[in-house]
N, C-alpha and C positions, 0 to 999 in steps of 0.2 A: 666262743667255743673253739678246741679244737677240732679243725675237718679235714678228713683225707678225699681227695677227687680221685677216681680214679681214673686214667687215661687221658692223654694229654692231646684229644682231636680240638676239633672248634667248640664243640660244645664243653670239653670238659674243663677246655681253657675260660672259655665264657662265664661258667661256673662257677672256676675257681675264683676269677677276678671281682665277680659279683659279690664273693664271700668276703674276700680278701677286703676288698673297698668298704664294706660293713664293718672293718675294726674285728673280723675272725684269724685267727692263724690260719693258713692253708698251707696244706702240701699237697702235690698232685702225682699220686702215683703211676708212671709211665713203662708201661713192660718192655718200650722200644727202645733206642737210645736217642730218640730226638720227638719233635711237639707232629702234628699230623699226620704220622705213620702208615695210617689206615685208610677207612673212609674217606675222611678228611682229602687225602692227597690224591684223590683218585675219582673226582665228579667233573660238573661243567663248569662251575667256577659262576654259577648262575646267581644273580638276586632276583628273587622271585616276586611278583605282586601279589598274590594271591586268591586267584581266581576257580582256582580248582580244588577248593575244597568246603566240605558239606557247612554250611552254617552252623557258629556254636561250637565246633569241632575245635578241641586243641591244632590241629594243622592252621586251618583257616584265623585262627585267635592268634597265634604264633606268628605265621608268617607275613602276615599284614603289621602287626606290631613289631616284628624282629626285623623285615625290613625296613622301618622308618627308622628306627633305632641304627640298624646297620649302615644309612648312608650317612646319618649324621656322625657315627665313629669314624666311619671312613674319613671324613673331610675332616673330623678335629683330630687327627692319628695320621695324616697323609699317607694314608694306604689307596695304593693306585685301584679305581674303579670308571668305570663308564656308567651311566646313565642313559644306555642305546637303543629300547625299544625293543617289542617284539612284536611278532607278529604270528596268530597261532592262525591256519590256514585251513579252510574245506576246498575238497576238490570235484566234489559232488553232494546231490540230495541228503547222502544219509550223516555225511562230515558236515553239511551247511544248519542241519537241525543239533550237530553236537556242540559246534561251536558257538551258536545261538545260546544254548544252554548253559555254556562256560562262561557267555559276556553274560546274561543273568544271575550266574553265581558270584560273576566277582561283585556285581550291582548288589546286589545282596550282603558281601562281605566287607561292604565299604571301600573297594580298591577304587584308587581313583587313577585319573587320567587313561580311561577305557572308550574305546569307540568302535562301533560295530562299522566295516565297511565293504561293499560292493567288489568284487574282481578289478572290476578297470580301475574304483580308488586305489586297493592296493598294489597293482601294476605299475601305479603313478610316481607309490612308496619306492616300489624294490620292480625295477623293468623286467628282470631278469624271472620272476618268479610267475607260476599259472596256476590260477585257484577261483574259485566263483564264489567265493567271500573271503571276510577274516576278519578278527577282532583286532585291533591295535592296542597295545598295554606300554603303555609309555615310562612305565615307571620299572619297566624290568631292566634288568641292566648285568653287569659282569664287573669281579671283584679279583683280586690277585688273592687269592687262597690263604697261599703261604704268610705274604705280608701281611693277611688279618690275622692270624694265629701266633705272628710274632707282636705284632702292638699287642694282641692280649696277654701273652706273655710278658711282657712289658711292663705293663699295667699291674699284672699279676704279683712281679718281682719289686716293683715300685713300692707297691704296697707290705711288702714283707712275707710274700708267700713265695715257696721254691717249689722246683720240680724235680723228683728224683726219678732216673733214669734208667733201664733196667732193673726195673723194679717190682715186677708182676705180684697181682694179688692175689690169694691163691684161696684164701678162707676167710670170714668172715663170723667172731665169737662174740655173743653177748658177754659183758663183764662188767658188772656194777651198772650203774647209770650208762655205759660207754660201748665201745665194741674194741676188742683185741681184731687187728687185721693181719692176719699171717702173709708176708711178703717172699716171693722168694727171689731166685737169680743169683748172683754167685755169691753173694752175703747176706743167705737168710734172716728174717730178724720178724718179732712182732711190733706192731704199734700200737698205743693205745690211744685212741681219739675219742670224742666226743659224739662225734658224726660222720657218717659217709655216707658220699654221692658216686652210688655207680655207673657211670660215663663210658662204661668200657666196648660200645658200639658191638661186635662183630662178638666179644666175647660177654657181653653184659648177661645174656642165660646161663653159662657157665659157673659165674661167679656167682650166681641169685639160687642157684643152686647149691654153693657151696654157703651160704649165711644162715648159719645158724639159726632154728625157730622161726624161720622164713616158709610158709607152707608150700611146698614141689608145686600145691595143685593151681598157684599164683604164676607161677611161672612160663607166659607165651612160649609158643613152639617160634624156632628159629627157620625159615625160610628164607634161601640163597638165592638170588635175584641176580644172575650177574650181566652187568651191564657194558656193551664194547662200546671203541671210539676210532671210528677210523679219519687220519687227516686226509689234507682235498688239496693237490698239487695245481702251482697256479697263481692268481690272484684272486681276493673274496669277489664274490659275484651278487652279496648280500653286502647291508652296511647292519641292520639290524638281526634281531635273533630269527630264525623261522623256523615255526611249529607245529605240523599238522596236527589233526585232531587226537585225542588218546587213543590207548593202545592197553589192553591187558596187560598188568603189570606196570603200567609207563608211561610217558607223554608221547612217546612217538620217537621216531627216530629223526631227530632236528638239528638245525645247523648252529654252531654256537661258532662265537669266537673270542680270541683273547683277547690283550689288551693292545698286543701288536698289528692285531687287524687278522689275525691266521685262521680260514674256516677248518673247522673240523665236523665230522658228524655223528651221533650217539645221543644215548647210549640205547642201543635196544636192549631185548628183554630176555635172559638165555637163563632159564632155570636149572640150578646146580645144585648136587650135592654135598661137595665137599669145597672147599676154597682154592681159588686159583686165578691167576691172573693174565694169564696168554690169550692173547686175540687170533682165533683162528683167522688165515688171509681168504678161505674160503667162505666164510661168512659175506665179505665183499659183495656177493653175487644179492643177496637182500635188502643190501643197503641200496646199490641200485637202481633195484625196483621200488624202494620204498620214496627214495629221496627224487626220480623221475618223474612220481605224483605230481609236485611239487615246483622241480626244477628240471623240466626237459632237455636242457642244452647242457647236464654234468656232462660231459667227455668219459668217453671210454679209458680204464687206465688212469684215473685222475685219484681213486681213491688208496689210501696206504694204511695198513695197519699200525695204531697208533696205540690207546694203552686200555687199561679196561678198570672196573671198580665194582663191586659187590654190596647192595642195599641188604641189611637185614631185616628183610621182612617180615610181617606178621600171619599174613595171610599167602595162601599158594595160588596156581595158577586157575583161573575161573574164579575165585573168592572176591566177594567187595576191598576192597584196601582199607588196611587200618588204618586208626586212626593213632597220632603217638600215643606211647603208652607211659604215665608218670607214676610211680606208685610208690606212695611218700608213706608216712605215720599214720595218716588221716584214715587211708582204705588198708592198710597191712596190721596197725597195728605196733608196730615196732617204731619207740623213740629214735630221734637221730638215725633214719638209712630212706634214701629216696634211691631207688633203681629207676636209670631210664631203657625203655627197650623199643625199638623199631622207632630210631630216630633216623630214617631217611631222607631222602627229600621232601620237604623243601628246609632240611635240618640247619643247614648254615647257614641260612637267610633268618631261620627263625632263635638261631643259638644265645641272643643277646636278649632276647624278651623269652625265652628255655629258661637262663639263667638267672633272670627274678622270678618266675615263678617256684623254681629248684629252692631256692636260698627264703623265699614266701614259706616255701610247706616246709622247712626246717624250724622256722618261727625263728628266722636270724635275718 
């Protein structure tokens, strides 16, 4: 087949390469001038185990399969990761019955390398931190972003699949067996393929909207989730991740780090309208209180405004959280077009097992 991907985040790299490796043409239409523009370039760089979410669920199916899959990329790809561990933390009664809950869920999702422990075990872990339990998830870890999104590229290009670059999609026409996809940017043009994967994250409503014989009433409502990150001056005071228990909207406002060892903490949950990327410094004053739960001895003044990133959610604030949304031939109806919508977290952990099931429900 011919397939157009559109948008060139982790997932729609993922996708493509999956196509691409099957013996398809691929081209991946990108509205930016470069591959993780978006989403993509703007989360915790986390790999996730997958403990928090519903059994049976596309998240929880994904993300346990997409990170086994993701560390063994990593290592045959030498894409810089860690293997560091996490640790999600209660700091009283009603936190030590949620994270109870979550070591059950992941027990239930098949995560492995899970351990329920006491305060003073994990004080043992991490000296620096105060909590009256915590589950220990050994298999979470942190991935360099970018350098996964270029081995997929890679991969992608190896195989005979390209990416075009300012290249936004704009409409979406049935035409014979195929779809015309109206491109624009500064040299409009249509294409004609066989199939398309809408990958386009932030804008994936928009474009499911413009597809032709595609019913509006299929179409999830888009809710802006935006999430800050403010950095932590200093040296880490953590060697592993720390995560207190969930949060509406979120996991908590936790400590992550890169690969150079640098803590940062985010993202919390700041519900928006319209898109935007500025981290108010007065927001700081929440982080504070949230992260003192936790870690008594942050120093005053330690925290700096660092970058921010916006989850397209499915659901708003006080709603259950969806679940990701695939909506291929099977449930729409329409040959060749899978739209994906509210591929948030835990999306790049799960983007390489996204990607065979995407290229599954194409019947390629």
């Amino acid at each position: 087949m011919n397939v157009l991907v559109i948008g060139a985040g982790v997932v729609g790299l993922a996708v493509a390469r999956r196509l691409s490796l099957r013996g398809h043409d691929v081209i991946v239409a990108e509205a930016t001038g470069g591959i993780g523009n978006g989403i993509s370039s703007r989360n915790s760089e986390v790999i996730h185990a997958g403990m928090y979410y519903r059994s049976g669920s596309l998240r929880a199916r994904h993300c346990v399969e997409g990170r086994r899959r993701l560390y063994a990329f990593c290592e045959s790809h030498g894409v810089p990761h860690a293997r560091c561990g996490k640790l999600i933390v209660a700091t009283g009664d009603l936190e030590q019955a949620k994270i109870e809950g979550i070591y059950e869920q992941g027990l239930a999702n098949g995560v492995e390398g899970l351990s329920f422990l006491t305060g003073e075990e994990a004080r043992r872990l991490e000296p620096n931190l105060s909590c009256t339990g915590a589950v220990l998830s050994r298999e979470t870890g942190i991935v360099d972003s970018h350098a996964l999104m270029l081995a997929l590229q890679g991969d992608l290009e190896d195989a005979g699949g390209v990416i075009a670059f300012h290249a936004p999609a704009e409409r979406l026409v049935r035409s014979g067996t195929g779809w015309n996809v109206q491109v624009g940017g500064a040299d409009p043009a249509g294409i004609m393929v066989d199939a398309v994967v809408n990958a386009a994250g932030l804008g994936a409503q928009a474009l499911a909207r413009a597809t032709e014989d595609y019913p509006v009433a299929r179409v999830p409502p888009l809710v802006l989730a935006k999430g800050n990150y403010f950095g932590c001056l200093g040296r880490a005071a953590f060697s592993r991740l720390i995560y207190p228990s969930p949060v509406d909207g979120g996991l908590g406002t936790h400590v992550t780090l890169d690969l150079s060892g640098r803590m940062r903490f985010g993202p919390d949950v700041e519900w928006i309208e319209r898109e935007g990327y500025e981290v108010d410094p007065s927001r700081a004053e929440s982080f504070y209180a949230a992260i003192r739960r936790y870690w008594p001895g942050l120093p005053d003044g330690a925290l700096v405004p660092d970058y921010a990133g916006i989850r397209p959610k499915l659901t708003g604030p006080g709603e259950k959280a969806a679940d990701f949304m695939i909506d291929g031939p099977a449930e729409h109806g329409l040959p060749g077009l899978v739209h994906l919508f509210g591929i948030e977290s835990p999306g790049l952990t799960s983007s390489l097992s996204l990607a065979e099931d995407v290229a599954d429900r194409l019947g390629a």
